[in-house]
SEGUFI-400404 format. One record per residue: x, y, z of N, C-alpha, C in turn; residue in three letters. Coordinates in steps of 0.02 Angstrom, whole numbers, plus 32768, in hexadecimal, padded with zeros to 4 digits. Each point is the difference from the previous one (the first is absolute). Layout:
# residues N
XYZXYZXYZALA ...
# end
This chain:
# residues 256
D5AAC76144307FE87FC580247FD97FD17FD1UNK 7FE1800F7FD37FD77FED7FE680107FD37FC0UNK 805680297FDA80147FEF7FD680207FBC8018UNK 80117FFE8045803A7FCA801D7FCF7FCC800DUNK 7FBC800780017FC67FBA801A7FF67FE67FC3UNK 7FEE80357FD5801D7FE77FAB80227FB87FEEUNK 804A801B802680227FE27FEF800D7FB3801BUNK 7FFC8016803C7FF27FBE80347FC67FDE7FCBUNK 7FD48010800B7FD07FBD7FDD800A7FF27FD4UNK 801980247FB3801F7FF47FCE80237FB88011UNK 80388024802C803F7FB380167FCE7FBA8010UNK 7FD6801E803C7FD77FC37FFC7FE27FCD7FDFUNK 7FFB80337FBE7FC47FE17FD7803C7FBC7FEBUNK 802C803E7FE2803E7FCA7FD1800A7FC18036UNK 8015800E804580257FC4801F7FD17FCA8007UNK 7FA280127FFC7FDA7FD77FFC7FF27FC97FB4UNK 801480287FBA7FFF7FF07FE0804A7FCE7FDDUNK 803380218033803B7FCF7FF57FF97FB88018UNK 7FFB7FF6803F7FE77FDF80337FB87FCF7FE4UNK 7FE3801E7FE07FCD7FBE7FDA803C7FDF7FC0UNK 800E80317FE480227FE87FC280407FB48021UNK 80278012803480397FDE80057FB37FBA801AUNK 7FE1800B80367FD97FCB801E7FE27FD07FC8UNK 7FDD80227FC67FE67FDF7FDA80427FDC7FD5UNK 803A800D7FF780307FF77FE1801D7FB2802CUNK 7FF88001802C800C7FD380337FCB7FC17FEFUNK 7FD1801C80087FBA7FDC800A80147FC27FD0UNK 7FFD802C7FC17FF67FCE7FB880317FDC7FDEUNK 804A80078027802D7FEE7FE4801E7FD2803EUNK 7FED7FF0803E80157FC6801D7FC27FBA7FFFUNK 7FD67FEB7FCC7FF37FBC7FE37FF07FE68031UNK 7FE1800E802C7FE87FDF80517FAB7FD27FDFUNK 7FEB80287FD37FC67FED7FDD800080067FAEUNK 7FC67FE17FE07FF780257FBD7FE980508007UNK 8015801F7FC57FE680427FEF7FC17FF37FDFUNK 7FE1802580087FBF7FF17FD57FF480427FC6UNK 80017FDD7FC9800780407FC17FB880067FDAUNK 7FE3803580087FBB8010800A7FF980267F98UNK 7FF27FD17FE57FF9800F7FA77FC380217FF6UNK 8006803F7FEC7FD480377FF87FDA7FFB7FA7UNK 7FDC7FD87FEC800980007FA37FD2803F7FFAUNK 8023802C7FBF7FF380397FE77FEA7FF37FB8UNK 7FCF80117FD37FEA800D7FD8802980467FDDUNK 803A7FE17FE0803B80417FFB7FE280317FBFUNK 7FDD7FE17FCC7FEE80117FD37FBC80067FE9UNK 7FEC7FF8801B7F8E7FF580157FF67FE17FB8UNK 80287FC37FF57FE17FCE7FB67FF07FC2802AUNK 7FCD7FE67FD87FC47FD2800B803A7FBB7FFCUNK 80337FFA7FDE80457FD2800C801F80048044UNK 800D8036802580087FFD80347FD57FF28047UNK 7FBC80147FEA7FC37FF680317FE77FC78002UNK 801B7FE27FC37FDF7FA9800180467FD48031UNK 803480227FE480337FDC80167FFE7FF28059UNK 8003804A801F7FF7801080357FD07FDD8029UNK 7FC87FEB7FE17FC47FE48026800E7FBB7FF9UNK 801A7FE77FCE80277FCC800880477FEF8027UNK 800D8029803E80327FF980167FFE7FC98038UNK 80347FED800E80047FCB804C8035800D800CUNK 800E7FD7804F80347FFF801C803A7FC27FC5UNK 7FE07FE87FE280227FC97FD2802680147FCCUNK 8000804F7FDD802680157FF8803E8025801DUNK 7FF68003803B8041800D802780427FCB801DUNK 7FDB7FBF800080327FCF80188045800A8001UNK 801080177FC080347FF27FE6801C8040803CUNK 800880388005801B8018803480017FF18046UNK 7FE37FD6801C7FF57FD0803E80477FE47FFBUNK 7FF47FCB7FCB802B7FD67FF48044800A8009UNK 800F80467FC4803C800D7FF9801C8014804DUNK 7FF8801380258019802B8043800A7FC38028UNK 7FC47FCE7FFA80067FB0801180367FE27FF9UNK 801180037FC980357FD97FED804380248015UNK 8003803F7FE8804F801A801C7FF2800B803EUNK 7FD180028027800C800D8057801F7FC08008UNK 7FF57FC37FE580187FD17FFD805B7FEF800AUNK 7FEE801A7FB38047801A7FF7802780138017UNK 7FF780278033802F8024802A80027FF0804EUNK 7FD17FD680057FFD7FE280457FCC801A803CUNK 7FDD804B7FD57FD58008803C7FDF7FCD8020UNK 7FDE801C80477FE97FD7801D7FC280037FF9UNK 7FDE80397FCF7FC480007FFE7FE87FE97FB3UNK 7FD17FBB80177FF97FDC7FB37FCE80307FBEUNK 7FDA801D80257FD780327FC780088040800FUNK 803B802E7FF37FF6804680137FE280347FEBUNK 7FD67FE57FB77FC080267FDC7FCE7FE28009UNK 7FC78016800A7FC87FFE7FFA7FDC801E7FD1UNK 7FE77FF87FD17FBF803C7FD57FCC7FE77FFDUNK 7FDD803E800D7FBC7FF6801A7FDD80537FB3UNK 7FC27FDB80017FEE80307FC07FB980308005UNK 8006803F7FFC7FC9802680127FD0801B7FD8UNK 7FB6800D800D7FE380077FB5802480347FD8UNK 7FD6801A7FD6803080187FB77FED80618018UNK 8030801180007FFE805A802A7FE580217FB1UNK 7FCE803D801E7FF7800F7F938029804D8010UNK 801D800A802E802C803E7FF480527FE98015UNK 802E803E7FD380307FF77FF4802F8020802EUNK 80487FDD801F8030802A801C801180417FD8UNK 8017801D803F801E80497FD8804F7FE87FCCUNK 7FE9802A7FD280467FD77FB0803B802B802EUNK 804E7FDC7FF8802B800E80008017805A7FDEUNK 8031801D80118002803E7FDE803F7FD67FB5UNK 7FEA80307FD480307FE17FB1803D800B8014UNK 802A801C802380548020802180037FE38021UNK 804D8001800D80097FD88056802A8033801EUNK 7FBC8040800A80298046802F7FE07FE08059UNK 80417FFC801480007FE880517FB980148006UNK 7FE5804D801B7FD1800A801B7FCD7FF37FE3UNK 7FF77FE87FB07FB57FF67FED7FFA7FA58022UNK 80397FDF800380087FC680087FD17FFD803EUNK 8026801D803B7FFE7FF780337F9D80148014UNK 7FE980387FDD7FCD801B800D7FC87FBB7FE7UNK 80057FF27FD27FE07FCA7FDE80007FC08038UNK 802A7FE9801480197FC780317FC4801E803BUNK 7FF5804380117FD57FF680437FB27FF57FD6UNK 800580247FCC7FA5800C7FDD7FFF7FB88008UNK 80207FCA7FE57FF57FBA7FF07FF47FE58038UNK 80327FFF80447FEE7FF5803E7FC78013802CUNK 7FE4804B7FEC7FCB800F80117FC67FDB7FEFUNK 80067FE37FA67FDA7FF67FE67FF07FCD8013UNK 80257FD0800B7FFB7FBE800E7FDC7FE2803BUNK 8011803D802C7FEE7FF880517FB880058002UNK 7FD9803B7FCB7FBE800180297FD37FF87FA4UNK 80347FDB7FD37FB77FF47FB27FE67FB88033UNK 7FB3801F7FCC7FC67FD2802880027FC37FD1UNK 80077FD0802780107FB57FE07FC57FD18033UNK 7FEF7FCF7FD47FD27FD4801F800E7FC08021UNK 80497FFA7FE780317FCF80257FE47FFE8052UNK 7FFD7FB980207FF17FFE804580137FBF8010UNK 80307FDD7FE380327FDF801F80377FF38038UNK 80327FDD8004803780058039802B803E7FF6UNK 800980238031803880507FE6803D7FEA7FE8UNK 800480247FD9803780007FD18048801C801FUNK 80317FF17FE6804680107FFE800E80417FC5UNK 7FEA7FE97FCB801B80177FAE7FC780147FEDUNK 7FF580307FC57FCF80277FE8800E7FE57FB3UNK 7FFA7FEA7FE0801080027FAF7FC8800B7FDEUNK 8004803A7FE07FD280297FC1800B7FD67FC6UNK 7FE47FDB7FE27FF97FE37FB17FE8800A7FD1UNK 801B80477FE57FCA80157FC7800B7FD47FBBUNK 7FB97FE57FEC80207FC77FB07FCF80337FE5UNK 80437FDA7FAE7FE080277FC07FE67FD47FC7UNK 7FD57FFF7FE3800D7FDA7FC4803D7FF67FC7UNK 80227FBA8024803D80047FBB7FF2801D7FB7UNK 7FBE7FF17FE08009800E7FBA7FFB80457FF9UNK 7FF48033801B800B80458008804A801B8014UNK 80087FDF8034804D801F801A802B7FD38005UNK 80247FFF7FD0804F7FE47FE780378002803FUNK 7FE98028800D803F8020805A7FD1802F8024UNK 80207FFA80437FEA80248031801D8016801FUNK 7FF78033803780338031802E80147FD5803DUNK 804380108003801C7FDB80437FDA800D8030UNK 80067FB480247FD47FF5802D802D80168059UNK 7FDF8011801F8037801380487FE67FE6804EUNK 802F800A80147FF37FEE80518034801D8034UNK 7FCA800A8028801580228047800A7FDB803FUNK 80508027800D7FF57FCE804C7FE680298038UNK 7FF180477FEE8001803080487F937FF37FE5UNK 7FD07FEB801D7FD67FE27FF17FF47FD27FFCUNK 802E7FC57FE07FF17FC27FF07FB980007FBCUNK 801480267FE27FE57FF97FC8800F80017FACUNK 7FD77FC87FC6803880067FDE7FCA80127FBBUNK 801680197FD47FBB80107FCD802C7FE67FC2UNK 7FCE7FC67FD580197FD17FD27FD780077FD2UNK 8010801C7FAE7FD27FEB7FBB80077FBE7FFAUNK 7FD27FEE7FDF80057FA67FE87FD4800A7FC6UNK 7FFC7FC47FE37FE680047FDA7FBD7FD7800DUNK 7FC77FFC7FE07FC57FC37FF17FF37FCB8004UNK 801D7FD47FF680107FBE7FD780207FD6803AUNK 7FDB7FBD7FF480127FBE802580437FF87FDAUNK 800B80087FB380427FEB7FF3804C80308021UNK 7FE98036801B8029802C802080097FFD8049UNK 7FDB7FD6802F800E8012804180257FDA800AUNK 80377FD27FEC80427FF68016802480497FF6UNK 800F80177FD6802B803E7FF97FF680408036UNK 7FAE7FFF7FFA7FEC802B803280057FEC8059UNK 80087FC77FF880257FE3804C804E80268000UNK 80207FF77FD6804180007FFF8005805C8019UNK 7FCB80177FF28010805D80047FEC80058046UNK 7FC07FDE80197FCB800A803780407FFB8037UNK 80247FBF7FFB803F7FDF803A802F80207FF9UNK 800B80307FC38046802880007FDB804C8030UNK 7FC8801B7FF37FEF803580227FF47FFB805AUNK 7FE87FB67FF580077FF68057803480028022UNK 80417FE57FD1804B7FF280148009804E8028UNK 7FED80357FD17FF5804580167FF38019803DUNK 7FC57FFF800D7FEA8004804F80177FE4801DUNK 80317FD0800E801A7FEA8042805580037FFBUNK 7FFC80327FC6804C80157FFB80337FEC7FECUNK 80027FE77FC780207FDB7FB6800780437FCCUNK 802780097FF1802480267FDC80087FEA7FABUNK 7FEA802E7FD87FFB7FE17FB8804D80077FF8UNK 80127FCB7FD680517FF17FDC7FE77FE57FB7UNK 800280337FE17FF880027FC58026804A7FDEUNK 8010801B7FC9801D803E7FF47FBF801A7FE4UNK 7FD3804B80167FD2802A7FFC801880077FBBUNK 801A80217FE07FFA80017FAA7FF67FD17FD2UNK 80257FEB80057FF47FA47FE67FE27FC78013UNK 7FEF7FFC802E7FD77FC3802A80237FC17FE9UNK 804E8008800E802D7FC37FFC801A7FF38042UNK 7FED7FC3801D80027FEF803D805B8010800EUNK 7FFC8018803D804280118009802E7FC6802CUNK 80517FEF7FE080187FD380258031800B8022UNK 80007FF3805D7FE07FB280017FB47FFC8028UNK 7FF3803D80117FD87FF2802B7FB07FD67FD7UNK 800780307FC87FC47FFE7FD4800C7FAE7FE3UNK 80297FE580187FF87FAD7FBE7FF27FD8803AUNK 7FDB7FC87FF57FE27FD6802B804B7FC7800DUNK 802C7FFF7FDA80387FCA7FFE803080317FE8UNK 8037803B8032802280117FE780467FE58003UNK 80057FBB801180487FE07FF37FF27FD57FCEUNK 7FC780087FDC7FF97FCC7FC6803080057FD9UNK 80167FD47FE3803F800F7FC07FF27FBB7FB9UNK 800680117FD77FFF804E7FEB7FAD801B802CUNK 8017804B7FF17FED802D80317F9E7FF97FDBUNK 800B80027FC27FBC800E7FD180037FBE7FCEUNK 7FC6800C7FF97FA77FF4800680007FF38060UNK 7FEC8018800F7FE27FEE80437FB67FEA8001UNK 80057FCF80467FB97FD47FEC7FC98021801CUNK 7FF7802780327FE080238025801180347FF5UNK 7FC9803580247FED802E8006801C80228056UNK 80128029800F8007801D804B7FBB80297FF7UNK 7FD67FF2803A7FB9803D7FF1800380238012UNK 803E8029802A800380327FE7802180327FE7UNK 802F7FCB7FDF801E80137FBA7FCD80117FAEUNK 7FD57FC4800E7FB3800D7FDC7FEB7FDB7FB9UNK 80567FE87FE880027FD37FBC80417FDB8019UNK 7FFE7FCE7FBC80447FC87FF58018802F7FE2UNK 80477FF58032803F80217FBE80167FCD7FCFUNK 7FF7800F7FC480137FE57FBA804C80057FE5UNK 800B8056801680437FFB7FEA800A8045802BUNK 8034802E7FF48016802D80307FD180517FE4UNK 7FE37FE97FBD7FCE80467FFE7FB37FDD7FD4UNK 7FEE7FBD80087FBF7FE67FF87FEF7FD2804DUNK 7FAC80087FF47FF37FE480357FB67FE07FF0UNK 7FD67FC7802A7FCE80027FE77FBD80018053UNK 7FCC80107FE27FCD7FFD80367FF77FB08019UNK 80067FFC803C7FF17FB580077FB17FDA7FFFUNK 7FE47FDA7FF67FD47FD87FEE7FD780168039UNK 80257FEC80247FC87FED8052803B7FF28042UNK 7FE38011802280217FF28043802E7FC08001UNK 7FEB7FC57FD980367FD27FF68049802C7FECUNK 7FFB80297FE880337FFC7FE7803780468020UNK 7FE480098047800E801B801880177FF68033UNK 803B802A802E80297FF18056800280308005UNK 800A7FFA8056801B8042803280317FEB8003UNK 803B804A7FE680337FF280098027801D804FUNK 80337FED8007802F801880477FD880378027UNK 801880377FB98005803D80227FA7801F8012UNK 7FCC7FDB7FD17FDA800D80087FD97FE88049UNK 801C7FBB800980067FE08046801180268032UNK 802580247FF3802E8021803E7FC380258011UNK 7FF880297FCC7FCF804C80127FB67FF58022UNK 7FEE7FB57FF47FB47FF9801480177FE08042UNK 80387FE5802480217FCC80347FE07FC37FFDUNK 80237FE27FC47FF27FB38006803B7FF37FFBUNK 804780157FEF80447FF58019801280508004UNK 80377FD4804380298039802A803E80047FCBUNK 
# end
């Protein structure tokens, strides 16, 4: 008897936890309003380059992702003229739980709730309008770190955790990662090839009936670079130089 109440609530738990997932899936992807994307800045590296940077932050470095979603909601005809919002919260001094180094299903999956857990109850001083999106921003000082670890995002949460770097001369680029990890949470699919990080075609090229096919002028974000040629590619500048393509359209429903 005991094993079978088990089980019953077990089922429960899941059909409760399915049942938020599809609702929230609903929620954020029919554009009835803006989302509001709630920027978490992290002190990724505890240097006095990043702590100055950080305290120097505004919403004025984010524009540029406003914009961009601005402009292709545009683009595509939604009916909703601003479907981002970011809004910015003080600076958190502790860190999400790190990704596991493998991509063994179950460490994946185990990690995905610690982060969700984490997210739900770290103590933040944020007391603004509630949020839609969670984005973690851990920056580093460029002159220390040359590269950084891929940045990720979740749609089962709505949360997305982004390295950036320091630097006023970098937060175009770091827009360009912040809007590709959000693309994430509301269920945009990376098109890019995982070994190579050569945007894959066609989904991955922002103009795949261009002809000739390369130099392409844009970027698909989330393809993630310009294709140059069929095995070079480059990081794009800034959100200028970036589109939502079709298929990425499809997956968030801004075309059927």
């Amino acid at each position: 008897m005991f094993r079978k109440l088990r089980l019953i609530l077990l089922l429960f738990i899941l059909f409760v936890v399915g049942m938020d997932t599809y609702l929230t899936k609903i929620r954020t992807t029919d554009w009835d309003r803006p989302l509001y994307v709630l920027i978490h800045p992290i002190n990724g590296d505890g240097s006095e380059t990043s702590r100055e940077y950080i305290q120097g932050l505004g919403l004025e470095n984010f524009e540029d992702v406003e914009q961009f979603f601005k402009d292709e909601a545009e683009r595509y005809k939604l009916s909703l003229a601003q479907p981002v919002k970011v809004i910015l919260a003080p600076p958190l001094q502790v860190f999400p739980p790190p990704p596991p180094k493998d991509r063994q299903v179950l460490k994946i999956m185990l990690w995905s709730l610690k982060l969700r857990y984490w997210s739900a109850t770290v103590d933040s001083a944020y007391a603004g309008p509630p949020e839609d999106v969670n984005i973690y921003v851990k920056y580093f000082d460029p002159d220390s770190f040359s590269t950084l670890e891929h940045s990720l995002g979740l749609e089962k949460g709505l949360i997305g955790v982004v390295n950036a770097y320091a630097s006023t001369r970098m937060d175009a680029t770091n827009n360009v990662v912040i809007a590709h990890e959000f693309l994430h949470t509301v269920g945009a699919s990376d098109k890019y090839d995982l070994s190579s990080g050569q945007p894959l075609f066609p989904d991955g090229y922002a103009d795949p009936e261009r002809q000739p096919r390369h130099p392409q002028e844009y970027a698909e974000i989330m393809g993630g670079k310009v294709p140059i040629s069929d095995h070079e590619s480059k990081i794009p500048e800034s959100l200028y130089s970036a589109l939502v393509g079709n298929k990425t359209a499809r997956e968030i429903n801004w075309l059927q």
